[in-house]
DOKOLRO-695108 format. One line per 8 residues: number of its first residue (from 1); their letters; for each residue x, y, z of C-alpha. Coordinates in steps of 0.2 Angstrom, whole numbers. Each point is the difference from the previous one (the first is absolute). Example, Ala and Ser with C-alpha at 12.3 -4.5 7.8 and 13.67 -1.06 7.14 Angstrom:
1) as) 62 -22 39 ~ 6 17 -3
END
This chain:
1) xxxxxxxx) 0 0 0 ~ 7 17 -2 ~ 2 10 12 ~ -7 16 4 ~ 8 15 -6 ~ 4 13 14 ~ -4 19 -2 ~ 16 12 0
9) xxxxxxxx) -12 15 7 ~ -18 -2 7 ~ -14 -1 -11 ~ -18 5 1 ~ -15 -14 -3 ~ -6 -15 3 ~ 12 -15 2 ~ 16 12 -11
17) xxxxxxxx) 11 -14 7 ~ -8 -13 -9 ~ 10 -3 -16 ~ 11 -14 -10 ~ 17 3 -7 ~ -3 -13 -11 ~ -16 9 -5 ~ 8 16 -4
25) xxxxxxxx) 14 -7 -7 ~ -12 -11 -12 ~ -9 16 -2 ~ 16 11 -8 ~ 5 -14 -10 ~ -16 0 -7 ~ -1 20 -7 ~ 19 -4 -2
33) xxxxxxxx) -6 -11 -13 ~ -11 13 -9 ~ 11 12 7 ~ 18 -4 0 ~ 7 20 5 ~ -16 0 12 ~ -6 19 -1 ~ 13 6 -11
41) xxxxxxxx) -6 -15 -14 ~ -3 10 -15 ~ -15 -10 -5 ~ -8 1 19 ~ 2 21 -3 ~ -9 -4 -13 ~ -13 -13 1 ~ -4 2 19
49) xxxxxxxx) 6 19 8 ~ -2 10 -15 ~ -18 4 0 ~ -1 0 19 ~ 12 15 0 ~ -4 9 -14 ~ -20 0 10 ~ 9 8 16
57) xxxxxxxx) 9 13 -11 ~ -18 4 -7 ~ -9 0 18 ~ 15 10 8 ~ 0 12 -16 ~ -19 2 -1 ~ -4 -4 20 ~ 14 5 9
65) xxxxxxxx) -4 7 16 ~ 0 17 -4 ~ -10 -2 -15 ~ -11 -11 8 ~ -3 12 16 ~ -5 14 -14 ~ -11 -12 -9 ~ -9 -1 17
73) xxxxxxxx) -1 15 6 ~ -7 7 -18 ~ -14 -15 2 ~ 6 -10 -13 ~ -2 -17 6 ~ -8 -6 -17 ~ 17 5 -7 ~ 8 -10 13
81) xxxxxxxx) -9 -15 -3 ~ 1 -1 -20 ~ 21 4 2 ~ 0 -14 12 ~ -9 -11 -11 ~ 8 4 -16 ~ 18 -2 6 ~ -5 -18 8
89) xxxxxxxx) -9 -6 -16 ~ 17 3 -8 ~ 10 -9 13 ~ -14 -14 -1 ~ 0 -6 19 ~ -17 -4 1 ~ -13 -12 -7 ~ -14 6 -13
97) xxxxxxxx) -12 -2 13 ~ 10 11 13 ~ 2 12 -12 ~ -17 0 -5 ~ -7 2 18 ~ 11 15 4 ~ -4 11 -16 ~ -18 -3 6
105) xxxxxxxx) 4 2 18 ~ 9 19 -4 ~ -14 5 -12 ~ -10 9 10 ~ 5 17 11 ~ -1 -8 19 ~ 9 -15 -8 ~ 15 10 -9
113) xxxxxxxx) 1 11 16 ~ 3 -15 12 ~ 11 -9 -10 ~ 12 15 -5 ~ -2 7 21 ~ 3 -16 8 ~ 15 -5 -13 ~ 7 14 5
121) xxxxxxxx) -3 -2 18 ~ 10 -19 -4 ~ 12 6 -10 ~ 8 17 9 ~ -10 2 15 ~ 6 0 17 ~ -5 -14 14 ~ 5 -17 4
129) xxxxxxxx) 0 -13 -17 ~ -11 -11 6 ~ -12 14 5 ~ 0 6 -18 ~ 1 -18 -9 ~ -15 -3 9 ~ -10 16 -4 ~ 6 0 -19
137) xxxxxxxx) -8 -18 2 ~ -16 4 7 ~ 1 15 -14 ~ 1 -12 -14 ~ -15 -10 8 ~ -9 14 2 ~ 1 5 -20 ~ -17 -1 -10
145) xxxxxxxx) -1 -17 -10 ~ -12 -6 -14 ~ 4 -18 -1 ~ 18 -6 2 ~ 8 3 17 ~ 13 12 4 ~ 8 -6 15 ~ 13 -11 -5
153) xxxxxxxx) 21 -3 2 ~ 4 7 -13 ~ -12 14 -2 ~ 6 6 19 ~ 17 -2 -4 ~ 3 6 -17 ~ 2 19 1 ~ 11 0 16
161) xxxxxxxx) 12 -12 -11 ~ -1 11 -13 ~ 2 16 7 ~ 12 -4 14 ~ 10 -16 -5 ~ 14 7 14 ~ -13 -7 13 ~ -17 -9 -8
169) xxxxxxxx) 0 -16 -6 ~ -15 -7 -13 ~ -8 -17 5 ~ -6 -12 -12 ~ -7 -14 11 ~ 3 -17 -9 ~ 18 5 -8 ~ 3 6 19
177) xxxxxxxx) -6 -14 10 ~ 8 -12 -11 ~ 18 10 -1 ~ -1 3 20 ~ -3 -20 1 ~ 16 -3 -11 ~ 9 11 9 ~ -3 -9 15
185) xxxxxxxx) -8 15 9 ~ -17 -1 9 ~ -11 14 -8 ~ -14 5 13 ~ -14 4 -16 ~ -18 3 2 ~ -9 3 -16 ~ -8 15 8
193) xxxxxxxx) 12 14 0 ~ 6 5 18 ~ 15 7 6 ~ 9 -16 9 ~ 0 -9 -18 ~ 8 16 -7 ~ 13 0 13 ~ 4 -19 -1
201) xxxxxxxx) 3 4 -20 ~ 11 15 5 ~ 9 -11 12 ~ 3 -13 -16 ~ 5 14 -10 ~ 13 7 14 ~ 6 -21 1 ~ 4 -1 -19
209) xxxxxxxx) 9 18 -1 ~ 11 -9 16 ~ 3 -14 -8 ~ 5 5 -17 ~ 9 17 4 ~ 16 -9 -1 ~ -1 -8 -14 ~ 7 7 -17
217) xxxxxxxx) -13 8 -10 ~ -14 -4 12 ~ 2 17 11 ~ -20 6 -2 ~ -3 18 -4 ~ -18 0 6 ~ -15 -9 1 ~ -1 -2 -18
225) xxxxxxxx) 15 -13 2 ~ -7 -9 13 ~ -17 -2 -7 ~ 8 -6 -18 ~ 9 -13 11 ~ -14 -6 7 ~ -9 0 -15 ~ 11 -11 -7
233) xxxxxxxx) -2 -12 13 ~ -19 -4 -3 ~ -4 7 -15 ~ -8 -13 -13 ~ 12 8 -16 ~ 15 -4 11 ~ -3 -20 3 ~ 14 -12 -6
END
């Protein structure tokens, strides 16, 4: 059995300690084999980081935190809402029915006005992270919907990733739970969105930044490296 790897710092979330070298090992031999010069591969910039970045220089070009605060205070949260939703269906993180859900849910004025306040609020306001992962996710429940829900992974998770890769980190359950598995690492997830399952997938992301830092190539940037690496890990296009 292998043994457990020991953390060199402390580390936030449930069960942090619990990991396999020979998971993670098996893990970097795996993007390695996609991937041999790990985030400097040419073809992962390409296939894989490329249009993640190029949607965070959109979002922090359009909706900065300057720009964005003078969107708000000028009352224009439909404006908000349609920059948000432009620059993801470009970076195409979410499924159709996601998609489709939030351009209904940001249609109307109260719900363009609570999405573009309470992202805000997430993104660059002040207080405790849990305290504002929680209300951006009440927020998001709150939204208007037709037919298709709009509290999902993904949708909670995709504009923080976007917007502030330095700190936020998208979730895609299925790739997630079968990448944290590999890895060895016990990931406490819920499918309803709440702040402990968040902070175990920050924990994973903190334990995968640890464990490769070392290693030639594999030195992340941001969250945009750490989420291609666990794509890779349990994404279907990546199966021997």
């Amino acid at each position: 059995m292998a043994r457990a790897a020991s953390l060199s710092r402390p580390l936030t979330g449930a069960r942090a300690g619990n990991i396999s070298y020979l998971g993670a090992a098996r893990s970097r031999r795996k993007f390695e084999l996609f991937y041999p010069d790990g985030f400097q591969d040419e073809t992962y910039l390409v296939a894989e980081r490329s249009n993640k970045e190029r949607a965070h220089l959109e979002w922090k070009a359009e909706l900065g935190p300057v720009d964005f605060r003078k969107l708000l205070a000028r009352g224009e949260f439909r404006q908000i809402a349609d920059i948000a939703v432009r620059i993801e269906s470009r970076a195409n993180l979410l499924f159709s029915f996601e998609k489709m859900a939030l351009r209904d849910a940001v249609k109307t004025p109260a719900g363009a006005r609570l999405f573009a306040t309470e992202l805000y609020a997430f993104l660059w306001g002040r207080g405790a992270p849990h305290r504002k992962f929680d209300d951006w996710v009440q927020a998001v429940n709150d939204l208007p919907r037709r037919q298709t829900r709009v509290l999902t992974w993904p949708l909670v998770t995709v504009f923080g990733f976007i917007a502030r890769p330095d700190k936020h980190l998208f979730l895609k359950p299925r790739v997630t739970r079968k990448a944290a598995h590999a890895y060895g690492y016990d990931f406490q997830y819920r499918a309803q969105p709440a702040w402990p399952v968040y902070q175990s997938l920050q924990t994973f992301a903190a334990i995968i930044r640890r464990d490769l830092d070392r290693r030639p190539g594999f030195k992340a940037r941001d969250m945009i490296d750490v989420q291609s690496f666990i794509w890779v890990q349990g994404a279907p296009e990546y199966e021997p």
